[in-house]
C-alpha positions as CSV (number, residue, x, y, z in Angstrom):
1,X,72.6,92.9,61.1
2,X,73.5,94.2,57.5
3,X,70.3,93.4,55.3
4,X,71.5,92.0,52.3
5,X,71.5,93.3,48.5
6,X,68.7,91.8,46.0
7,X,71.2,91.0,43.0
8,X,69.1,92.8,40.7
9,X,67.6,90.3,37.5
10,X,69.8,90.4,34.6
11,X,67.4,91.7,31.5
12,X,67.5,89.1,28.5
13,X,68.1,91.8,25.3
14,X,68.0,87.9,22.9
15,X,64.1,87.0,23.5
16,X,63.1,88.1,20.0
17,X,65.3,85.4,18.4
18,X,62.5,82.7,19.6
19,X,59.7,84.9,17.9
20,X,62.1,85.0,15.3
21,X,62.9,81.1,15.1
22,X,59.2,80.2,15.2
23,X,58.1,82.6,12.1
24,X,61.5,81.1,10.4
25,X,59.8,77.8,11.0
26,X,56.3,78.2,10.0
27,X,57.6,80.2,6.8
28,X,59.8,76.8,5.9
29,X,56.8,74.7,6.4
30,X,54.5,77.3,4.4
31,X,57.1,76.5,1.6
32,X,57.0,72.9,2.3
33,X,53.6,72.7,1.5
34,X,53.4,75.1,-1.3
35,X,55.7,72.7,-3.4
36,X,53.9,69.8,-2.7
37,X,50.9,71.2,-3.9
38,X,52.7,72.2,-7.3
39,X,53.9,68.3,-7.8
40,X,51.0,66.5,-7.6
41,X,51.0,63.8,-9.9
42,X,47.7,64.1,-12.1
43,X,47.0,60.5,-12.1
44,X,47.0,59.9,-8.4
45,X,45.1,63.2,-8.1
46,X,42.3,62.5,-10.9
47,X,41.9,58.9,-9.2
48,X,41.2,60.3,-6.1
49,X,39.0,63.1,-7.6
50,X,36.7,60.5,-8.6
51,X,36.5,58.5,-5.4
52,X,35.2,61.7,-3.7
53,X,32.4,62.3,-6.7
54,X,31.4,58.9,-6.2
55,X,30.8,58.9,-2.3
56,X,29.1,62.2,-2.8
57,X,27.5,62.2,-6.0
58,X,24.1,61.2,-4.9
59,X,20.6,62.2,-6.3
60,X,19.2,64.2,-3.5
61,X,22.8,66.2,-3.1
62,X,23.4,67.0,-6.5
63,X,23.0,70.4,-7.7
64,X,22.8,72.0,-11.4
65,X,25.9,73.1,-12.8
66,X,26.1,77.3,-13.4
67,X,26.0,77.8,-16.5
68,X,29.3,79.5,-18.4
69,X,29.3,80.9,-21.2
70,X,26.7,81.0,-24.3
71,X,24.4,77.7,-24.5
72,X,22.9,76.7,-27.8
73,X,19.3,77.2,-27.6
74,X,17.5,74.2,-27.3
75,X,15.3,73.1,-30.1
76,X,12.6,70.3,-30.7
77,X,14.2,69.7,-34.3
78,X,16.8,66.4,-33.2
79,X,20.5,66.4,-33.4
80,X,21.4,64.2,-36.9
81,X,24.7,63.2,-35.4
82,X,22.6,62.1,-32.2
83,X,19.9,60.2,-34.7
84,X,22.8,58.2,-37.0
85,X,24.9,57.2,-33.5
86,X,21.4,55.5,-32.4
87,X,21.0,53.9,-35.6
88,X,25.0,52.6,-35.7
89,X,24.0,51.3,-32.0
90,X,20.8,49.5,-32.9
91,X,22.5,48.0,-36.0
92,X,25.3,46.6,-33.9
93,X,22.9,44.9,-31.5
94,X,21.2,43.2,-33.7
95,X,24.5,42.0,-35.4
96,X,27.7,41.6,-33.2
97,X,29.9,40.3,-35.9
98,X,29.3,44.0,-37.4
99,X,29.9,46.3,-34.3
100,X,33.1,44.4,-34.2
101,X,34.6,45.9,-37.6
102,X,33.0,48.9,-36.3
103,X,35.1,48.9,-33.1
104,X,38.2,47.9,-35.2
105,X,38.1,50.3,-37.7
106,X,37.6,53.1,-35.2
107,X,40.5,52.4,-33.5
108,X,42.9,52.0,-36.5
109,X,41.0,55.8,-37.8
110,X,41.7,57.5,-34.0
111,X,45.0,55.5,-32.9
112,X,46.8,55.5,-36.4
113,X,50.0,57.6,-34.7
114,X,50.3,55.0,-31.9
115,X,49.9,52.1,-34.5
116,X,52.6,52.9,-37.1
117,X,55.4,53.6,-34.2
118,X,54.1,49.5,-33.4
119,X,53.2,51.4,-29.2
120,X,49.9,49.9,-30.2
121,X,48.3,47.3,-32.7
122,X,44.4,45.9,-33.8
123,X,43.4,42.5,-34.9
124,X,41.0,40.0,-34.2
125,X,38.5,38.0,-36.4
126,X,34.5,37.1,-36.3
127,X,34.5,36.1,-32.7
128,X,36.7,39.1,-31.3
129,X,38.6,42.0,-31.8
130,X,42.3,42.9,-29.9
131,X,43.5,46.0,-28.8
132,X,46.5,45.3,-27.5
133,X,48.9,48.5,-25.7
134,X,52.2,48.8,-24.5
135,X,52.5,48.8,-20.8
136,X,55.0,51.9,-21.4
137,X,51.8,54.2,-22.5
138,X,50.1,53.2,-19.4
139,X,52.1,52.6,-16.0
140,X,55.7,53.5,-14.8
141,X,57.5,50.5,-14.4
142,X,56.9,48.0,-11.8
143,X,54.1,50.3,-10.8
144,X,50.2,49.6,-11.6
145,X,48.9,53.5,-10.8
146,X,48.1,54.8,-14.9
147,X,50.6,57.2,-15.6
148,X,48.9,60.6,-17.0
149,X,48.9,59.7,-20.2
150,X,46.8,56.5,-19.8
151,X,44.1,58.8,-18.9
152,X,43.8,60.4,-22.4
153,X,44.5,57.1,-24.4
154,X,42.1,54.9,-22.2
155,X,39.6,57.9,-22.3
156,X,39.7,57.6,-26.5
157,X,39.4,54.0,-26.3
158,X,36.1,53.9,-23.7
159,X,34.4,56.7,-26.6
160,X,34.9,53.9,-29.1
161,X,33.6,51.4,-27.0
162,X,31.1,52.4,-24.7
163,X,28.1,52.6,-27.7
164,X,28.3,48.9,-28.0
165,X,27.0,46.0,-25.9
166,X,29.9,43.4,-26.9
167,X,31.6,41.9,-23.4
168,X,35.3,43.3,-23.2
169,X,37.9,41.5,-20.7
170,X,41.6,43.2,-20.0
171,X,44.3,41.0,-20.0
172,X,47.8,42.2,-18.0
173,X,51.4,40.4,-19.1
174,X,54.6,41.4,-17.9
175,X,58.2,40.5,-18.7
176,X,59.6,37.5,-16.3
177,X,62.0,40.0,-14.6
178,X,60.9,39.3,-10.9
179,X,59.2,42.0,-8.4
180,X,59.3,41.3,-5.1
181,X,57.5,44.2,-3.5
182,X,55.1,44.8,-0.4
183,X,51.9,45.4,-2.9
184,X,53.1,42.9,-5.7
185,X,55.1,40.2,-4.5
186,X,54.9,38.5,-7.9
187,X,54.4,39.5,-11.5
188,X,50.9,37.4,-11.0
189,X,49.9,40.7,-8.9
190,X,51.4,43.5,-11.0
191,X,49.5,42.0,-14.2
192,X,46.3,42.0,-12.3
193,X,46.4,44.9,-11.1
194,X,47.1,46.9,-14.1
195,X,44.3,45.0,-15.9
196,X,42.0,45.8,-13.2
197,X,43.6,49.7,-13.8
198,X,42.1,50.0,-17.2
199,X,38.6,48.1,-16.2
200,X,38.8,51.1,-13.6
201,X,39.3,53.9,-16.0
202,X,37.4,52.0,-18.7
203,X,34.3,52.1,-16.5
204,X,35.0,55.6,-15.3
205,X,34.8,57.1,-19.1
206,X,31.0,55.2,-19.8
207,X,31.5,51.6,-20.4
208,X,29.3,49.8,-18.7
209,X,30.9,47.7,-15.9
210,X,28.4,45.3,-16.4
211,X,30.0,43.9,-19.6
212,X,33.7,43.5,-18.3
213,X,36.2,41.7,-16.3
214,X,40.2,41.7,-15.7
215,X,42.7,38.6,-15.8
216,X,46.5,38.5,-15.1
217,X,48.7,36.4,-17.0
218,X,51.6,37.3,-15.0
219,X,55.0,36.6,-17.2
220,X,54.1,33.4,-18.5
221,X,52.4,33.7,-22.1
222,X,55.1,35.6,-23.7
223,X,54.8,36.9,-27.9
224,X,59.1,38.1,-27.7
225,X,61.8,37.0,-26.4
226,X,62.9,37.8,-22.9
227,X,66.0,37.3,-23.2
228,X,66.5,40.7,-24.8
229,X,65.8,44.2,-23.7
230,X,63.2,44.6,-26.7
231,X,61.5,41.3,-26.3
232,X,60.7,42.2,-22.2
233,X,59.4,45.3,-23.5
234,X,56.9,43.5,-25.9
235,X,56.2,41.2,-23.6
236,X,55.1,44.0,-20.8
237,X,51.5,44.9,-22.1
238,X,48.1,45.3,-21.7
239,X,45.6,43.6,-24.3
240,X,41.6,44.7,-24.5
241,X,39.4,42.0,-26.3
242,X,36.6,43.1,-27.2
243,X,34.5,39.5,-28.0
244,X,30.9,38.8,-29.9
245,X,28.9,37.5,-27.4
246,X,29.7,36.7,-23.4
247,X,30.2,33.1,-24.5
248,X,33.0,33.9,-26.6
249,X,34.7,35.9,-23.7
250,X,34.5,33.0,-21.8
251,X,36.4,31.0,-23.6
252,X,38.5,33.5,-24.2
253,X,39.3,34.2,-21.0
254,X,40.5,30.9,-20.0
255,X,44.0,30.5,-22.0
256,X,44.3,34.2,-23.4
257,X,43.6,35.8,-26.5
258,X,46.9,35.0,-27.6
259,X,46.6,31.1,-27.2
260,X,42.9,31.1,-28.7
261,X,41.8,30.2,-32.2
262,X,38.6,30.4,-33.4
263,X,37.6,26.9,-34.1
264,X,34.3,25.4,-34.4
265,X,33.1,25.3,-30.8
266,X,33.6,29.0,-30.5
267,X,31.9,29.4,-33.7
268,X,28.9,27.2,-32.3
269,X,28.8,29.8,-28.9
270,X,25.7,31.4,-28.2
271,X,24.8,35.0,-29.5
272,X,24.3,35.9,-26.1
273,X,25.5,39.6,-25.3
274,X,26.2,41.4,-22.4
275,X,23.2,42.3,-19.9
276,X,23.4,46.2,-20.0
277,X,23.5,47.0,-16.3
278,X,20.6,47.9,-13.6
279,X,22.1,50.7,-12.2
């Protein structure tokens, strides 16, 4: 019986093109990532930045910094700047009514740009000071994460107040254009949250949390008309009020700075100021 032929194995000459398709791929993804890394959105990352510092920021795992570049030599005679902002400090505590020109003219000295193009505006009286902000300097619209430049601004603003013990409150206002979103399914949430954005950053820079709080107003204590592009734009803002004693803030608090006047019961509050915090 005729044994029969082994058909001999044909060779495959196109096997590299799989090493070939799987560097291809891991190149494309090497790419991938590299441009995601170069758009990071400052903001988002600095936020989470300091998340991570404050879960691992403790005591007994801190270390010293390494020292770059020259130090100035310490020296036992003290720092005259240091010595006149202790004395400005002490002399608002014992009168609020003063750190509160203080905190306004600081703001109209450091913020006079952003006050004569109207992106930003100071008043207030005896009982409390407003700083009031477009929403435009701080969020993207119909978002609530600060845009980059709210860092800086918000950062400026915490150096002004952050000496003082007065009790400050954010207050959020939008225009009455609805959202209906997954995170803000009214504007009662976006104005929240972008109040309780600026305590955040606010208490970030050095003010003590302690002395604030955050309110929403949602779209319903407009200053403009919303009937026209300019007047939602007014209306979409963030006001800080900055108030003499926690009494004040109180009342404050309850129908807005816009809607309060300072009659006689406010004028009859306590002097009480804000407890500095424990921590």
């Amino acid at each position: 019986m005729a044994r029969r032929r082994r058909e001999q194995e044909h060779e495959n000459h196109e096997r590299w093109l799989v090493s070939y398709a799987d560097f291809i791929t891991l190149l494309f993804a090497f790419f991938v990532v590299m441009y995601s890394i170069s758009s990071v959105n400052e903001g988002k990352y600095k936020i989470l930045s300091e998340t991570f510092v404050g879960v691992f920021n403790e005591p007994d795992r801190s270390v010293n910094p390494i020292p770059i570049g020259e130090q100035r030599p310490q020296t036992t005679t003290p720092n005259q700047e240091l010595v006149s902002e202790q004395e400005k400090q002490q002399a608002a505590l014992e009168d609020p009514a003063k750190s509160l020109e203080n905190i306004t003219s600081a703001v109209q000295s450091s913020f006079a740009d952003l006050i004569s193009s109207e992106q930003l505006s100071v008043s207030g009286n005896e009982l409390w000071v407003e700083i009031e902000l477009n929403s435009s300097l701080l969020f993207s619209s119909g978002d609530a994460i600060p845009s980059d430049q709210a860092f800086d601004l918000i950062a400026r603003i915490a150096k002004i107040l952050a000496p003082y013990r007065n009790p400050v409150h954010v207050e959020g206002f939008t225009d009455n254009l609805p959202i209906r979103s997954d995170r803000f399914p009214t504007n009662w949430e976006l104005s929240t949250a972008r109040a309780a954005s600026i305590v955040r950053l606010l208490a970030g820079d050095g003010v003590d949390p302690s002395r604030m709080a955050s309110v929403g107003y949602g779209e319903f204590q407009p200053v403009a008309d919303n009937k026209t592009a300019e007047g939602r734009a007014r209306n979409r803002r963030v006001v800080l009020v900055v108030s003499r004693n926690l009494e004040v803030r109180r009342s404050i608090s309850g129908v807005g700075a816009a809607n309060a006047t300072p009659d006689a019961a406010l004028e009859r509050a306590g002097t009480q100021p804000a407890v500095p915090s424990a921590n």
